[in-house]
SELOFI-964373 format. One record per residue (C-alpha): x, y, z. Coordinates in steps of 0.25 Angstrom, whole numbers, plus 2048, in hexadecimal, padded with zeros to 3 digits. Layout:
N
+-----+-----+-----+
!   u !   v !   w !
+-----+-----+-----+
!   X !   Y !   Z !
...
+-----+-----+-----+
% end
This chain:
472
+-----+-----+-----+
!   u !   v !   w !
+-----+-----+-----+
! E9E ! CC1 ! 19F !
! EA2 ! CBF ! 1AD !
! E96 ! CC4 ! 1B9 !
! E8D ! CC7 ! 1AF !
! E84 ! CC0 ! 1B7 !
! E86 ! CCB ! 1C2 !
! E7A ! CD4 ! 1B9 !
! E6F ! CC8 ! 1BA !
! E6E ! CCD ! 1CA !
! E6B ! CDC ! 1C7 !
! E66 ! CDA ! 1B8 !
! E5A ! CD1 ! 1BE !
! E58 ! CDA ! 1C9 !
! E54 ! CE6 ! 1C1 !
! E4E ! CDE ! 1B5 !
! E43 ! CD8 ! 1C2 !
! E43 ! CE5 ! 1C7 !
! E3E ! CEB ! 1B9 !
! E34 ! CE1 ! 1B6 !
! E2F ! CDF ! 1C4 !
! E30 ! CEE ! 1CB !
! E34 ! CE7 ! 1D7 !
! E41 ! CEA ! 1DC !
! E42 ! CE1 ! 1E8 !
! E3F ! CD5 ! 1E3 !
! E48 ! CD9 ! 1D6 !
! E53 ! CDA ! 1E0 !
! E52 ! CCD ! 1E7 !
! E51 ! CC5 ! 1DA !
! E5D ! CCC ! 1D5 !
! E65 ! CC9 ! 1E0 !
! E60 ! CBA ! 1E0 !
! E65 ! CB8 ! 1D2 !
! E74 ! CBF ! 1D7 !
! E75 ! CB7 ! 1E2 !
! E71 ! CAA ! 1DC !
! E7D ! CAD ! 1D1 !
! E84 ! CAE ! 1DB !
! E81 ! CA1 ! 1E1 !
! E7C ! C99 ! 1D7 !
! E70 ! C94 ! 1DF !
! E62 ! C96 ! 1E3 !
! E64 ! C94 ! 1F1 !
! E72 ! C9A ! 1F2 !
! E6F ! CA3 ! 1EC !
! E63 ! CA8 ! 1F4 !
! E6C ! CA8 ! 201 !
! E76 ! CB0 ! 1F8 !
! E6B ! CBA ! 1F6 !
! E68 ! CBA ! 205 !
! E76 ! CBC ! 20A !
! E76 ! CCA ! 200 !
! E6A ! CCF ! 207 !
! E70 ! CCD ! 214 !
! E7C ! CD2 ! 211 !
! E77 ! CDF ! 209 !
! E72 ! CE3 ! 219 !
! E7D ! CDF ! 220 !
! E87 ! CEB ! 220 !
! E84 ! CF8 ! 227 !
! E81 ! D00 ! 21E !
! E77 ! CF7 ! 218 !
! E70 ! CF7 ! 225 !
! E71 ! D07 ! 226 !
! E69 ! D09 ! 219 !
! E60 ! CFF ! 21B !
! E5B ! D04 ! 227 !
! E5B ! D13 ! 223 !
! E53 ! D0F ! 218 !
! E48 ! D08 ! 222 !
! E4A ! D14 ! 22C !
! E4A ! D20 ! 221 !
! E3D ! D1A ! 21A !
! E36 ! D18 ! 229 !
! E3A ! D28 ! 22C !
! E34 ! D2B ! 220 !
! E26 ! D26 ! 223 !
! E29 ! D2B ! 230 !
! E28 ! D39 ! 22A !
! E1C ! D36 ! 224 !
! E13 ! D38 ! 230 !
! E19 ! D46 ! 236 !
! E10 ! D4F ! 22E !
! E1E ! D55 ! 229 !
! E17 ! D54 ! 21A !
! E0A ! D5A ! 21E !
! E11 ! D65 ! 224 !
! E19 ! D66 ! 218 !
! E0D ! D66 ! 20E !
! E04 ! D71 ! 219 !
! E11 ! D79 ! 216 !
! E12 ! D78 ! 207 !
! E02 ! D7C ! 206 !
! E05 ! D89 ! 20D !
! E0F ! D8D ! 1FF !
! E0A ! D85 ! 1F4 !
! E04 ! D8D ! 1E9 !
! E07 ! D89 ! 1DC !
! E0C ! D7B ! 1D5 !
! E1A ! D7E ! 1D6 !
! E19 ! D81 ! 1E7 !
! E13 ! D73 ! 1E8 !
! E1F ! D6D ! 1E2 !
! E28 ! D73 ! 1E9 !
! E23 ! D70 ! 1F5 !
! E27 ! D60 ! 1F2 !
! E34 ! D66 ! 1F0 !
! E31 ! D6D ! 1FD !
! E2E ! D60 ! 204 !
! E3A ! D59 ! 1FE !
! E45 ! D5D ! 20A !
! E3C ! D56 ! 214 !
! E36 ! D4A ! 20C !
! E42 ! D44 ! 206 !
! E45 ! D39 ! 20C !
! E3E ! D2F ! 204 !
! E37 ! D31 ! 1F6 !
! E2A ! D2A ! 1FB !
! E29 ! D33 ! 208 !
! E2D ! D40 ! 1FE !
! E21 ! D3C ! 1F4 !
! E17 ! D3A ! 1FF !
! E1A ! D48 ! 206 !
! E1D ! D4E ! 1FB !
! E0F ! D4B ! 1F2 !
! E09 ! D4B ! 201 !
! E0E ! D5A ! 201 !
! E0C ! D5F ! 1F3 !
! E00 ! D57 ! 1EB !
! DF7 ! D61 ! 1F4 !
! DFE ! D6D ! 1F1 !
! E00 ! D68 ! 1E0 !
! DEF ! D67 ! 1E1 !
! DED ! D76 ! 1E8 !
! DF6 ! D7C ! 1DC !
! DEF ! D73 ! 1D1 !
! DFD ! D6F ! 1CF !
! E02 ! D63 ! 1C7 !
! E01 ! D56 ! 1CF !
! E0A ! D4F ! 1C4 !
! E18 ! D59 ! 1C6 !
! E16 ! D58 ! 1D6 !
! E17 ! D49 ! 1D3 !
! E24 ! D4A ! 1CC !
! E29 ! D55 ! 1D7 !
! E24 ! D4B ! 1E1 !
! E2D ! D3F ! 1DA !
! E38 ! D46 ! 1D6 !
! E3B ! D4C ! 1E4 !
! E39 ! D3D ! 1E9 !
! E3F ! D34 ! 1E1 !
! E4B ! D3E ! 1DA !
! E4E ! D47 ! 1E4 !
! E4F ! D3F ! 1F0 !
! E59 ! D34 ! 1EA !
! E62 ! D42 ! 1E8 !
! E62 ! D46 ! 1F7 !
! E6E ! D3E ! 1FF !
! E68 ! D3F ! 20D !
! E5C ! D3A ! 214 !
! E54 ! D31 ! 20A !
! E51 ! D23 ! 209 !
! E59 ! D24 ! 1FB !
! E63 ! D26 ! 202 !
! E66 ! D19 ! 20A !
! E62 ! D12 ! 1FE !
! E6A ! D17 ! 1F3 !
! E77 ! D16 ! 1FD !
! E73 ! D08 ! 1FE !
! E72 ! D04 ! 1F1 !
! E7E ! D0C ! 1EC !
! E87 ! D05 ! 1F7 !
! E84 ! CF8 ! 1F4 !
! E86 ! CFC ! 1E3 !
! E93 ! D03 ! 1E7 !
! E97 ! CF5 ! 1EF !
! E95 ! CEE ! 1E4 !
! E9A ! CF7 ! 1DB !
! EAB ! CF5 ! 1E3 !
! EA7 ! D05 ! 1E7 !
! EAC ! D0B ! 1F5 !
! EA5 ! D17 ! 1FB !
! E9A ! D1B ! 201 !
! E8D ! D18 ! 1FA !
! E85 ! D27 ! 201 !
! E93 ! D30 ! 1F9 !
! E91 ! D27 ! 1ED !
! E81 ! D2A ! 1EE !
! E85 ! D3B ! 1F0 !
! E8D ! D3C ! 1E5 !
! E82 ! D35 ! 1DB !
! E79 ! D3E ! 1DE !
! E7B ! D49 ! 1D4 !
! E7D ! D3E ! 1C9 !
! E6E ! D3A ! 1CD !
! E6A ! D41 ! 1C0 !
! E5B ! D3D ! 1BE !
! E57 ! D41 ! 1CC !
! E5F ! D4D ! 1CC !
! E56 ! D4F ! 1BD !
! E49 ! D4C ! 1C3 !
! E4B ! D54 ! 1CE !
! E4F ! D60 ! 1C6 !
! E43 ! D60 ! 1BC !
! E3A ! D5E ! 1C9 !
! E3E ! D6B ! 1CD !
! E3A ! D72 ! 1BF !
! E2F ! D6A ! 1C0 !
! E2C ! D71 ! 1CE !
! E2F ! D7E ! 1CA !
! E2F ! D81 ! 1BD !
! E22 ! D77 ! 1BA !
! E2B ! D70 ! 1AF !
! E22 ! D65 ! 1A4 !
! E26 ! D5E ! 199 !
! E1B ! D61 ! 18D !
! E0F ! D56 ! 18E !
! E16 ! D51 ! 199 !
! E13 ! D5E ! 1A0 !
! E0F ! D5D ! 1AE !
! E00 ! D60 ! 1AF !
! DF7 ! D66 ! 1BB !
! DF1 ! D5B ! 1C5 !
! DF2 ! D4E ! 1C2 !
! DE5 ! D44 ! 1C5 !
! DE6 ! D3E ! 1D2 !
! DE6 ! D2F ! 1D3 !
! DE4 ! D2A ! 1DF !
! DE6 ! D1A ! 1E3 !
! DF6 ! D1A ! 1E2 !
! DFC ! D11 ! 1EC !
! E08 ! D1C ! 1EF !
! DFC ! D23 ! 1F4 !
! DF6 ! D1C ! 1FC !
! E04 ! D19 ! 203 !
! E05 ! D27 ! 203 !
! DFA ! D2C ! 20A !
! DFB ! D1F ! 215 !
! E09 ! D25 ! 219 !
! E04 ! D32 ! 21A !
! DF9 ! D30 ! 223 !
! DFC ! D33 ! 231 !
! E03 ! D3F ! 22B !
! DF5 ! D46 ! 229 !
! DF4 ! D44 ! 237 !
! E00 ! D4C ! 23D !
! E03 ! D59 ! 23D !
! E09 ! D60 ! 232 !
! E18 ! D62 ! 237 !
! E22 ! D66 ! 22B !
! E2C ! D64 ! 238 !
! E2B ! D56 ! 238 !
! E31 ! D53 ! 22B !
! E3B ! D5C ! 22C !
! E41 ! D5B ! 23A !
! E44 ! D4C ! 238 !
! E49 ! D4C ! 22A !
! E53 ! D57 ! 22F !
! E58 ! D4F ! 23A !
! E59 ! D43 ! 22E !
! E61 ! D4B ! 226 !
! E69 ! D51 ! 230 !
! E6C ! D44 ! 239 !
! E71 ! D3E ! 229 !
! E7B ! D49 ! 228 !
! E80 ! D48 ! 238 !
! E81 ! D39 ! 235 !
! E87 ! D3A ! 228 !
! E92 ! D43 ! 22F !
! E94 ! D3B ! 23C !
! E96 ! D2C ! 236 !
! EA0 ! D33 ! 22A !
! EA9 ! D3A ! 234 !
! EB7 ! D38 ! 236 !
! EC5 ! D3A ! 233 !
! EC3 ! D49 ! 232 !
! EB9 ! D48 ! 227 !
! EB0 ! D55 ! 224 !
! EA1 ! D56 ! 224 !
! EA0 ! D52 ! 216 !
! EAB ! D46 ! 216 !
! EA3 ! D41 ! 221 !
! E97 ! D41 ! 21A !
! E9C ! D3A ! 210 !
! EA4 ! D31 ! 217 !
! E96 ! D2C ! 220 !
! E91 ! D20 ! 223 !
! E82 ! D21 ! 21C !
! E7C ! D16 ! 21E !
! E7D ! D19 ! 22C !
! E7A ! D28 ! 22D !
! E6D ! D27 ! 225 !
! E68 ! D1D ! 22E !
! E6A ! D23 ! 23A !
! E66 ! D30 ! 237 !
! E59 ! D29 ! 232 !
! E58 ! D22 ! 23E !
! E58 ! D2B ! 249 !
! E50 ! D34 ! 23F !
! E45 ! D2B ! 241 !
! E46 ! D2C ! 24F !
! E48 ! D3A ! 251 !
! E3B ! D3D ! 249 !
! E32 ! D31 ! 24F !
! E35 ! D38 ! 25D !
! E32 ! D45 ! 255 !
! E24 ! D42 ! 250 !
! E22 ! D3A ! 25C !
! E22 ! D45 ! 265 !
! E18 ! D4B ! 25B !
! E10 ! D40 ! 25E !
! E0F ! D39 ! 251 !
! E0D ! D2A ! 257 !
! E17 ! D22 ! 259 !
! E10 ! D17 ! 251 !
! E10 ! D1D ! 245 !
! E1D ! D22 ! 244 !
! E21 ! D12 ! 246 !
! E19 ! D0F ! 23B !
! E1E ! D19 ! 231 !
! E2B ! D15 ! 234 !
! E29 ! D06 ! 233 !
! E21 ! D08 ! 225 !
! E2D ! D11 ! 221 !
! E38 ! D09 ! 223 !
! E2E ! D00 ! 21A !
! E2E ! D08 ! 210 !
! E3C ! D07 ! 20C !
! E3E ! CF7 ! 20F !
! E3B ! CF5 ! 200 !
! E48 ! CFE ! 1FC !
! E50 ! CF9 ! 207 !
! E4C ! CEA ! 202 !
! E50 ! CEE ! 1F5 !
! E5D ! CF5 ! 1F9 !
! E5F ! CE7 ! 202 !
! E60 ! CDF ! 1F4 !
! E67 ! CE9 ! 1EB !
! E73 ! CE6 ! 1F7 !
! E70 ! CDA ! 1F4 !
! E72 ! CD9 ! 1E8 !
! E7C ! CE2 ! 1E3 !
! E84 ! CD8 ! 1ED !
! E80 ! CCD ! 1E4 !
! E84 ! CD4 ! 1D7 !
! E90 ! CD9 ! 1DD !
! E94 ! CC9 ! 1E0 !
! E91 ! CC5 ! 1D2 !
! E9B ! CCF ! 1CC !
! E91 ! CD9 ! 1C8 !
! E9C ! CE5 ! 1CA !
! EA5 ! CDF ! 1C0 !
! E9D ! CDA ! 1B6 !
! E96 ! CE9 ! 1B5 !
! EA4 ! CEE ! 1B5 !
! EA9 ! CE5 ! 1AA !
! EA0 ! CE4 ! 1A0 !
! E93 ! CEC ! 1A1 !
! E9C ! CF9 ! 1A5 !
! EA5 ! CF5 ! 199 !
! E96 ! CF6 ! 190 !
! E92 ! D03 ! 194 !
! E9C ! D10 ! 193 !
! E9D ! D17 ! 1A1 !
! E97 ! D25 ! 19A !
! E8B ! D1E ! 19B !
! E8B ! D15 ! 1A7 !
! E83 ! D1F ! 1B1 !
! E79 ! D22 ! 1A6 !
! E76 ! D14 ! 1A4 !
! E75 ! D12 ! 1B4 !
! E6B ! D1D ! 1B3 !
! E62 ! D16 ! 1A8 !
! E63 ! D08 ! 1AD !
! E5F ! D0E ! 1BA !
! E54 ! D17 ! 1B5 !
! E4D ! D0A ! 1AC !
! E4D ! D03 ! 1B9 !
! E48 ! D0D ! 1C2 !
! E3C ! D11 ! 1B9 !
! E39 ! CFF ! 1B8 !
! E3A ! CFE ! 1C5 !
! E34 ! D0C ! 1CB !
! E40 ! D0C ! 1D6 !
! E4A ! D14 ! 1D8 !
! E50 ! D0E ! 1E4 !
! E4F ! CFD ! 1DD !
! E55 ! D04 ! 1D1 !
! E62 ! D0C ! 1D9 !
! E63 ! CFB ! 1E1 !
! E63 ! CF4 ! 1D3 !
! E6C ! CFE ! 1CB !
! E76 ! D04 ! 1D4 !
! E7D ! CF6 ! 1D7 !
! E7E ! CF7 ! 1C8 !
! E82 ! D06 ! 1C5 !
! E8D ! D07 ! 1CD !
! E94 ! CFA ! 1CA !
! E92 ! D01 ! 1BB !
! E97 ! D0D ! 1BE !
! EA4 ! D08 ! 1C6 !
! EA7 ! CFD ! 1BA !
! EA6 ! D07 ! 1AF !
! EAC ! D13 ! 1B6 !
! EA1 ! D1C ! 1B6 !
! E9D ! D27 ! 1C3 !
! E98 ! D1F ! 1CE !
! E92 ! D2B ! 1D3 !
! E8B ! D2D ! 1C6 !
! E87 ! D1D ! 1C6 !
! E7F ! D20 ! 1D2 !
! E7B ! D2C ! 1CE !
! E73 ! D25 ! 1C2 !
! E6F ! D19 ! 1C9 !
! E66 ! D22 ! 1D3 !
! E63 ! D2C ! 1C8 !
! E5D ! D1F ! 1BF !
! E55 ! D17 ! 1CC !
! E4E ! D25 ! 1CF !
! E49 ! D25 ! 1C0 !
! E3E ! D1B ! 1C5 !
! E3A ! D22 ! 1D2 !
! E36 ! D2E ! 1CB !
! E30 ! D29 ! 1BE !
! E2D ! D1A ! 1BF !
! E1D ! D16 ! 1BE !
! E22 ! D0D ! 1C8 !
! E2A ! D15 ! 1D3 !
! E25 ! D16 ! 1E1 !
! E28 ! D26 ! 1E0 !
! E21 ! D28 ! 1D3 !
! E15 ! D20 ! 1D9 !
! E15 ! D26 ! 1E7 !
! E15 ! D35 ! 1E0 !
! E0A ! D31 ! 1D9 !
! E02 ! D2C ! 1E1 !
! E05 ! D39 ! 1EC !
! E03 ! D43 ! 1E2 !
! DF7 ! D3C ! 1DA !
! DFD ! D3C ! 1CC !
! DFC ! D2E ! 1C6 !
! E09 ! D27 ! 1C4 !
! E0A ! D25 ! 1B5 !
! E06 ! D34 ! 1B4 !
! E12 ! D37 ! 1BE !
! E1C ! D30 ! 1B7 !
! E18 ! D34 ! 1AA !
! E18 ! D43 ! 1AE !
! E27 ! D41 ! 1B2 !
! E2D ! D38 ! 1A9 !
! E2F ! D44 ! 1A1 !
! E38 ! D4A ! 1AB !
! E40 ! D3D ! 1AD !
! E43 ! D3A ! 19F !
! E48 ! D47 ! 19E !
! E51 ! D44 ! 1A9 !
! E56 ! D37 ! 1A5 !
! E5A ! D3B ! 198 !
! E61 ! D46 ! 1A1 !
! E68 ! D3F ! 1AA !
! E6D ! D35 ! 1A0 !
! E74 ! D3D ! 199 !
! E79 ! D43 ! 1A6 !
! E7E ! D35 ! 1AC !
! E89 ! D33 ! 19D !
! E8C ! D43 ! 19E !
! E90 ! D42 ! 1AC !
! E96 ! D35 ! 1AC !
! E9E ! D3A ! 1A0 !
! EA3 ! D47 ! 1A7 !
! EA8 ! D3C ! 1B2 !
! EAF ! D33 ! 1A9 !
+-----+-----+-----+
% end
């Protein structure tokens, strides 16, 4: 069958990346193989390899996210030593008085601490596991709150997340391969509301909250049995350090996300006008890349000279930054190889084999349902949300265009099915982290949502073929 070979690329990327839970390396070796089909030798095809890793970065708007990426993880950490979450949590104490004020008040926190999941659970648990212990409350549903507001609700908010950057990356470079025009930010919106498993989770978090909703044995009980020795903790507490040293200033979380926010918009605006176009066609119409950065940019900036002048040293602001920008090199590395070698695929006909034949297998009712599973298996092998969106996006959306089926609602379930593993994978770092920040064991934590999750799968299963038959 003609380019059936273009699948060994992706099919040993996700096989390695099952079996090994490392990502990057799954990555690299996938592209290897494409690019030695390509070029039907080792050392050719090593340069070949090479030349798709340098040409992945050589666009603009390559560069653009790459750098927000760095820059948005480095303000992040940035934040960490304002006493911004202190101030937050000296405010919370004041109201608390029952199970169901503690967890709101992650809710409360969310507005300024959605930037990254990671930073969310380490202010939010920060915040709320004292107030949860004052109450007698249970440690197990501020676990879940405490995930599901990380690693579901941030991946629903369009603005002002590392998420953000990423998944415009990843889709771009799916939609490039996938012969599709337009831009990757509108394609990201207008998924959104097909994201049916975050949408779910975020849902039943919410009646959790309020209404203290459990499933039978599975019921949530009171305080769960610290365990100490987690290395999220440990990573935790160092980041938080100077923190206990500043002043508690609720201010300094709040004034420079603000300005965050609203330079995005104002940027958003300015590199979309034109030709007469409204607010919202400009908005549309913008160059992302571009305005995300910058806003980020001088948002650093702007806040360094702000808690500078508060005379939080110099020198540990430049360290925050450096070791944020860290942070988010693994991702950006792995966003680096998906380019890479979605190119690779793309070369070896990938596209029409998909279109041709495996398309032709599969009726297109059911074609964003089976995106949604693939994605959910692999996300919860791998315990990543954002390795699972770069290995299957280059692979949903090439489906979706040969077989017909809603693009939006493709992408919709690619991100619905990577986020499986961030909130219910032994193996995510967002399960881990909570964890460790709100001392509930892991297998206790994933145990104690899984319930919700199935639930929820089985829900948005059925939603992705209803949906996509309403569309037909």
């Amino acid at each position: 069958m003609e380019n059936w070979y273009s699948l060994i690329p992706p099919l040993v990327t996700i096989a390695t990346a099952v079996f090994t839970k490392r990502i990057i390396p799954s990555l690299t070796l996938g592209l290897w193989v494409g690019s030695i089909l390509l070029v039907p030798s080792l050392l050719g095809g090593t340069v070949k390899a090479s030349e798709y890793i340098v040409d992945s970065l050589a666009s603009k708007e390559s560069a653009y996210i790459v750098l927000f990426l760095f820059v948005f993880g480095s303000l992040a950490e940035i934040f960490k030593v304002s006493g911004g979450i202190k101030g937050f949590a000296n405010l919370a104490d004041r109201y608390v008085k029952d199970e169901r004020g503690a967890l709101l008040s992650v809710w409360a926190a969310s507005p300024a601490t959605f930037l990254d999941c990671c930073f969310h659970v380490i202010s939010t648990g920060t915040i709320a596991k004292p107030l949860i212990e004052k109450v007698k409350g249970s440690k197990e549903k501020l676990a879940m709150v405490v995930n599901v507001t990380s690693s579901q609700l941030i991946v629903l908010i369009p603005i002002a997340t590392t998420y953000v950057g990423y998944i415009i990356g990843v889709t771009g470079s799916a939609m490039q391969q996938a012969g599709l025009e337009g831009s990757p930010y509108s394609l990201y919106l207008k998924s959104i509301p097909f994201n049916f498993y975050s949408i779910g989770m975020v849902i039943l978090s919410i009646l959790v909250t309020f209404f203290g909703l459990g499933f039978g044995k599975w019921r949530f009980g009171k305080l769960g049995k610290a365990q100490g020795g987690v290395h999220g903790e440990h990573v935790a507490h160092e980041e938080c350090e100077f923190e206990e040293k500043a002043p508690p200033r609720v201010t300094n979380l709040l004034l420079p996300l603000l300005v965050l926010v609203g330079l995005i918009l104002f940027l958003f605006w300015y590199t979309g006008q034109g030709d007469g176009r409204t607010f919202l066609q400009a908005f549309m119409n913008a160059e992302f890349e571009k305005a995300i950065f910058i806003a980020t940019f001088a948002t650093v900036i702007l806040t360094a000279l702000y808690y500078t002048l508060q005379k939080i040293p110099m020198a540990e602001l430049e360290s925050h930054f450096l070791s944020g920008g860290a942070e988010l090199l693994p991702p950006i590395v792995v966003l680096i190889l998906s380019w890479s070698l979605s190119s690779a695929t793309q070369d070896l006909g990938f596209v029409e084999f998909i279109s041709k034949s495996v398309g032709a297998a599969i009726p297109t009712l059911f074609i964003p349902a089976a995106i949604f599973l693939i994605g959910g298996f692999t996300s919860y092998f791998i315990g990543s949300s954002w390795a699972t969106w770069a290995l299957i996006m280059p692979l949903g959306l090439p489906l979706a265009v040969g077989t017909g089926a809603s693009i939006p609602l493709a992408v919709g379930a690619v991100l619905a099915g990577g986020s499986i593993g961030d909130n219910v994978s032994p193996l995510g770092e967002t399960p881990v982290l909570t964890s460790a920040i709100t001392d509930v064991p892991i297998l206790e934590h994933v145990q104690t949502t899984l319930p919700y999750a199935s639930i929820v799968i089985g829900i948005a299963t059925i939603l992705f073929v209803a949906v996509q038959a309403a569309l037909t």
